[in-house]
C-alpha positions as CSV (number, residue, x, y, z in Angstrom):
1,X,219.1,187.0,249.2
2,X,216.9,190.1,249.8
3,X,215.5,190.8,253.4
4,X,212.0,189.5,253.1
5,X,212.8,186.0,251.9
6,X,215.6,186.0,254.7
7,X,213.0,186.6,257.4
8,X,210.6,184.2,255.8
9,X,213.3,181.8,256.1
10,X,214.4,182.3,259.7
11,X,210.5,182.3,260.6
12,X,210.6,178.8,259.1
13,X,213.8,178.1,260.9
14,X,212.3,179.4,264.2
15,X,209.3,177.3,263.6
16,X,211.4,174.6,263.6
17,X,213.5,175.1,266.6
18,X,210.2,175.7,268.5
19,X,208.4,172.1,267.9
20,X,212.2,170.7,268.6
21,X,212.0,172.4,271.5
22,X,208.2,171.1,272.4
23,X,209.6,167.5,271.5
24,X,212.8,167.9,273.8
25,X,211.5,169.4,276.8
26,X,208.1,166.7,276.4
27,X,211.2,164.0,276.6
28,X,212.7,165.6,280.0
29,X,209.2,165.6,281.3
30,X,209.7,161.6,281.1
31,X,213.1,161.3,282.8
32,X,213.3,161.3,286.7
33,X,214.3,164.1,287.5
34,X,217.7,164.7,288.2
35,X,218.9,161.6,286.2
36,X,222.2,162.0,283.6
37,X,219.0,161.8,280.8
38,X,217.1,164.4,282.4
39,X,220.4,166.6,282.7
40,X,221.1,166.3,278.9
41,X,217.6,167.2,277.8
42,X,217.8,169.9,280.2
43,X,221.2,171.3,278.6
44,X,219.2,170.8,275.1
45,X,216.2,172.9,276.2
46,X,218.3,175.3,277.5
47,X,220.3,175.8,273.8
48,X,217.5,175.8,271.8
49,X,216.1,178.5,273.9
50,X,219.0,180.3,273.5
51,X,219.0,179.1,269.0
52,X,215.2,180.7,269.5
53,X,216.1,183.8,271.2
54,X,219.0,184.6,268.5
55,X,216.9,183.4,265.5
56,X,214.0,186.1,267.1
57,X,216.7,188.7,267.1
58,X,217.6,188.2,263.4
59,X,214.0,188.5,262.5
60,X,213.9,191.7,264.4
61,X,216.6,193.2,262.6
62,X,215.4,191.8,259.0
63,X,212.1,193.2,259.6
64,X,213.5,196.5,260.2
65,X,215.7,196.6,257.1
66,X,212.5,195.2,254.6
67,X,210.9,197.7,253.1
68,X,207.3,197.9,254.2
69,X,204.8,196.0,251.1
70,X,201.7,194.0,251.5
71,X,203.3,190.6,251.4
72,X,202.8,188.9,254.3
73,X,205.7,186.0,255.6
74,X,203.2,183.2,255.1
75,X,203.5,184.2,251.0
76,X,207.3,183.7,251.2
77,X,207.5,180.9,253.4
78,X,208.4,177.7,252.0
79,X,206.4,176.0,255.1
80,X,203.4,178.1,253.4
């Protein structure tokens, strides 16, 4: 898989980690606080913060080893 659709992937994938994150932490927001379900959803925010941070490092790393061109991610992205 050449760079470019790799990062147009992981932009997908990081789209996708961010709404699950939206969803989770909207779901803590419900618990009372300090509760076992308000515990787990905060142990799941905190890993898919860490899933986005890593995913965000990959696309660093891709987008320095793609060649420069005027496609744009969007163009790539199966989301687009």
């Amino acid at each position: 898989m050449n760079e470019k659709r790799e990062l147009a992937d992981r932009s997908d994938e990081l789209l996708d980690e961010l709404r699950y994150l939206k969803s989770t932490e909207e779901l803590k927001r419900q618990q009372p606080i300090s509760s076992q379900p308000f515990h787990e959803l905060a142990d799941e925010v905190a890993a898919s913060s860490r899933r986005i941070f890593d995913i965000a490092q990959e696309q660093e790393a891709l987008g320095d080893a793609s060649p420069r061109s005027d496609v744009a991610i969007e163009d790539l992205s199966e989301t687009g």
